[in-house]
N, C-alpha and C positions, 0 to 999 in steps of 0.2 A: 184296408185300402190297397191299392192295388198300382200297377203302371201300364197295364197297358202292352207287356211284353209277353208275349207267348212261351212257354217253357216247352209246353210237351203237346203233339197233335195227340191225345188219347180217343178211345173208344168205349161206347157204352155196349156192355156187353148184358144187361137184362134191365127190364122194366117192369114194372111191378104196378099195375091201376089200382089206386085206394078209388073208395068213394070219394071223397073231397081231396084227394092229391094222387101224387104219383111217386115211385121209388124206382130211383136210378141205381144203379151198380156198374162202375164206369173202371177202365184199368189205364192207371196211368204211374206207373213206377217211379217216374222222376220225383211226381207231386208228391206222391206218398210217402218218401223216404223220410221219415222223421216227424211225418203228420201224428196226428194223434184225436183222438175220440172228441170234437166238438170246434175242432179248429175248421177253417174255411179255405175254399179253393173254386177259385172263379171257371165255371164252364161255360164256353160261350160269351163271357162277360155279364155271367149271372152269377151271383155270390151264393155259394152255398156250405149248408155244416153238414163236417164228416160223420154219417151217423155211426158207420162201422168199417172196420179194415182187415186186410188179408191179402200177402202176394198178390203184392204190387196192386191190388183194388182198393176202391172203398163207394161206400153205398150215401147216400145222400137222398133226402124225402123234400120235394116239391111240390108247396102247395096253391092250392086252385089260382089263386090272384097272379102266382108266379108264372103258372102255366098260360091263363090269359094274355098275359102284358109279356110275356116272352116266345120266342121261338121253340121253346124245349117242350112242351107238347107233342110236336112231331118228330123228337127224336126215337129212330127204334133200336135195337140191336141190331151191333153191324154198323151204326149213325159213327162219325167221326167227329171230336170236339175238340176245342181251342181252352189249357188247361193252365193256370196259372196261380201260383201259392201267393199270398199275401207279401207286399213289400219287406224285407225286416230294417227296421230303426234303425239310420244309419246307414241304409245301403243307398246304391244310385237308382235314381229317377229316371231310369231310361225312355218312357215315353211322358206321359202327362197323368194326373190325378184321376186315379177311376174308384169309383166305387164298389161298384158290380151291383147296381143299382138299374136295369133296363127303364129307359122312356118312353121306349114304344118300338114296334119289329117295322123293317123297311123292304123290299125285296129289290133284289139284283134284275135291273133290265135294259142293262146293255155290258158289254164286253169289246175293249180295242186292243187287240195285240200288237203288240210292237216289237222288235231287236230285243230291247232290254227292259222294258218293262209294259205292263197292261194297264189300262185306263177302263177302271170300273162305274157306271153308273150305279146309284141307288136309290129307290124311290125313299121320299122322308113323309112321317104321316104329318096328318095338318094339326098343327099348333107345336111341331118343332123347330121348323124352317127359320123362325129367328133367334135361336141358338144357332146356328151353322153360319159361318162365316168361313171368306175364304183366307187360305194359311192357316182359321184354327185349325184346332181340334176336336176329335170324333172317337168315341169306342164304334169298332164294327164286329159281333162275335166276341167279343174282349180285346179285338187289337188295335194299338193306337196309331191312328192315322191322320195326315194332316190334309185338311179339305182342298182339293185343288180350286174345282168351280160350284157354288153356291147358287143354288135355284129356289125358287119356291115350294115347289115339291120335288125335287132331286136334287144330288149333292154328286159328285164326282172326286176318288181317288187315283191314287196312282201306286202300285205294287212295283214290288221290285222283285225280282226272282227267288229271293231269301224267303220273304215272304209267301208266297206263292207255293212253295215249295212246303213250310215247317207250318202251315195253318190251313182250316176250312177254306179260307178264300181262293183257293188255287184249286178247287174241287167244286163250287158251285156253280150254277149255272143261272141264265136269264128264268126268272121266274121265283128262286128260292128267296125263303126269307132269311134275314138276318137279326140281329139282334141289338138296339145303338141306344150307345147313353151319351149326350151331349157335355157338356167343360160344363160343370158344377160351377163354376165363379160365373159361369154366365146367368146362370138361374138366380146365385146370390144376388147378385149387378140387378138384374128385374127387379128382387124382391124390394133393396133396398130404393131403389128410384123410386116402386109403387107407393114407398110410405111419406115418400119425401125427404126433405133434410133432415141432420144426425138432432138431438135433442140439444141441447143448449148443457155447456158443463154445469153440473149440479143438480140439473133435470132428471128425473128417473128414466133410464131407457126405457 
């Protein structure tokens, strides 16, 4: 599980095409420091296992279905990533609950700069849009951001220079994809309205 906070901008430095998947080799010192052989580190806000390590790298194998439903297909060396170690038990919650579970990739197609902050549009694919509401929350790349304006097919944030600065978001442009997983309680919330009310005490769930 994850929050949603960015630790470290890293970079992938080689790519490896399997037949049915792909091998990243990515360098990110912060994450690495104390990682260890099969542990996880969200890239992009995609959750992945370390498969190997080494100053300050570690390599990581993505496969086909991951590479579909995410943006990390077309990452190549030289690609910049948004890199994040799993919460530890007991720590703070800095943004909101993430998985690193991708929904679907959305792409950036507008940009407002302002003084102090940027007002990012993004398109959202169809059958997200009623997870997005405005004030939630949103994984973008793995960062957690609160939705300003909620559309049908787009969604709208709002960066702040921190931001902008220590992640992908502050380096893409109109056209690029992204990567977004919606607030899991809201999928719960569906699930449970679909089946109806809770069972009666005594009933089998």
């Amino acid at each position: 599980m994850f929050t949603g906070i960015v630790e470290e901008l890293g970079e992938v430095t080689a790519v490896e095409k399997l037949d049915d998947a792909s091998r990243f080799r990515l360098r990110g010192p912060v994450v690495t420091e104390g990682a260890g052989h099969g542990d996880s580190i969200a890239v992009n806000g995609v959750c992945l296992t370390v498969v190997d390590l080494g100053e300050g790298e570690f390599t990581a194998d993505v496969m086909a279905e991951t590479l579909d439903r995410s943006s990390l297909g077309a990452l190549v060396p030289g690609s910049r990533v948004n890199l994040e170690r799993p919460m530890a038990l007991g720590g703070r919650l800095g943004g909101h609950l993430v998985q690193g579970h991708v929904d679907g990739t959305g792409r950036i197609t507008g940009r407002e700069v302002s003084e102090h902050w940027e007002i990012v549009t993004i398109s959202l694919p169809a059958g997200l849009s009623r997870y997005v509401v405005e004030k939630g929350s949103i994984t973008v790349d793995g960062v957690s951001l609160t939705v300003v304006d909620a559309g049908t097919d787009h969604f709208t944030v709002s960066l702040i220079p921190t931001t902008l600065a220590l992640t992908t978001l502050g380096l893409k442009g109109a056209g690029d994809p992204v990567n977004l997983e919606v607030d899991v309680l809201a999928k719960y919330v569906e699930r449970l309205l679909a089946h109806g009310s809770a069972p009666d005490a005594g009933e089998p769930a």
